[in-house]
Wavefront OBJ file of the C-alpha trace (Angstrom):
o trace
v 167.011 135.510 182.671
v 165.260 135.498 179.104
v 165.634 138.165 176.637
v 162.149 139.942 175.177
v 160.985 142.955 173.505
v 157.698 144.867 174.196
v 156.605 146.999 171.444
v 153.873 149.871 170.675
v 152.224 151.536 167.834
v 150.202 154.129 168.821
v 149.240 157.287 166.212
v 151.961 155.829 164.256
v 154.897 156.367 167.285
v 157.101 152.682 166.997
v 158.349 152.069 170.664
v 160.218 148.996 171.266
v 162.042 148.277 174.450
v 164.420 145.097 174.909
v 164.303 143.684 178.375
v 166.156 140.854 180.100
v 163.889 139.793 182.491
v 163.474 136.382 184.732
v 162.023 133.501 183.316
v 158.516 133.165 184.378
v 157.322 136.816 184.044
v 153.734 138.031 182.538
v 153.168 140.173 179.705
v 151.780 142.623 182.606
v 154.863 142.674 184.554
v 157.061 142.938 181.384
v 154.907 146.138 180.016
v 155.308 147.688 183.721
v 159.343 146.749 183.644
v 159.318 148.368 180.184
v 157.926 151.958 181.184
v 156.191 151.925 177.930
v 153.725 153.559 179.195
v 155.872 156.463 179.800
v 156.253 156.965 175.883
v 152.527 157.330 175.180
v 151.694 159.669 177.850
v 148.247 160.982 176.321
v 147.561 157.405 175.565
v 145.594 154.577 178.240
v 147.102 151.136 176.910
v 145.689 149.508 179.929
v 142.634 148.520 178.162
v 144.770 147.738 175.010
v 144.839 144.502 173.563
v 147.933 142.486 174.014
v 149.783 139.573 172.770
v 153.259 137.832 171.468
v 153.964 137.795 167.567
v 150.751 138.667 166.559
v 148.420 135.973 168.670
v 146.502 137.558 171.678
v 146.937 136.447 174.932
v 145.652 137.259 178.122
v 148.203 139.200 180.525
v 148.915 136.672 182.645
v 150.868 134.594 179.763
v 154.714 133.366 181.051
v 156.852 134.453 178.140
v 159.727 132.798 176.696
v 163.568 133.824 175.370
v 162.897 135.416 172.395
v 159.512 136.581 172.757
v 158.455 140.074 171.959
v 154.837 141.644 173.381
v 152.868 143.594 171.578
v 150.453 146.099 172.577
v 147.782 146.509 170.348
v 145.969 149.830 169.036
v 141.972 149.863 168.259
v 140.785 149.307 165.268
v 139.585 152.713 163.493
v 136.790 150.842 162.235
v 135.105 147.098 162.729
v 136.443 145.372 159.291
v 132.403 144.405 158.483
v 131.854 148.148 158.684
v 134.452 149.377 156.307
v 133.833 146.298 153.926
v 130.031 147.477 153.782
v 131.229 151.188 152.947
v 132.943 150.019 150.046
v 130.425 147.926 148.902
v 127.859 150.702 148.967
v 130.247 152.957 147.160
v 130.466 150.580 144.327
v 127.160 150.838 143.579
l 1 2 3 4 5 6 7 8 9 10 11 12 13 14 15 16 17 18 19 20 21 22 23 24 25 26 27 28 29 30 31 32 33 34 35 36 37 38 39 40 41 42 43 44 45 46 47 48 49 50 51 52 53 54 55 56 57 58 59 60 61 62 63 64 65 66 67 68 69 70 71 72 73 74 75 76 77 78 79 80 81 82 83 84 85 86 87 88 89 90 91
């Protein structure tokens, strides 16, 4: 058994949920051991983008003692957009 965390930010809710779960499992099958799901219940984080310490990975990564998932919200705004918006209100 390894010990990981999944965590959520969604709307500014913080979920995290420690897990033990057997070595070998996906980020998939730790997000549907964690329920998370069940804390966002107006939200779809199937789509979401989702990784370990801040690195993206696809769902079918093998975590590792220690690891915690993250589920990722969407950006408001594409970074080149809002960088162009203040740009133009500069001038």
């Amino acid at each position: 058994m390894v010990e990981i965390e999944v965590a959520c930010i969604l709307n500014e809710k913080i979920v995290v949920k420690k897990l033990s779960v057997e070595s070998g499992t996906t980020i998939a099958k730790a997000i549907v051991l964690s329920e998370i799901e069940k804390d966002f219940p107006n939200e779809d984080i199937s789509g979401a983008a989702k990784g370990v310490f801040g690195v993206i990975r696809n769902e079918d990564w093998l975590l590792e003692d220690g690891d915690r998932v993250e589920i990722y919200q969407p950006l408001k705004f594409d970074p080149r957009e809002a960088r162009r918006r203040r740009a133009a209100k500069q001038k």
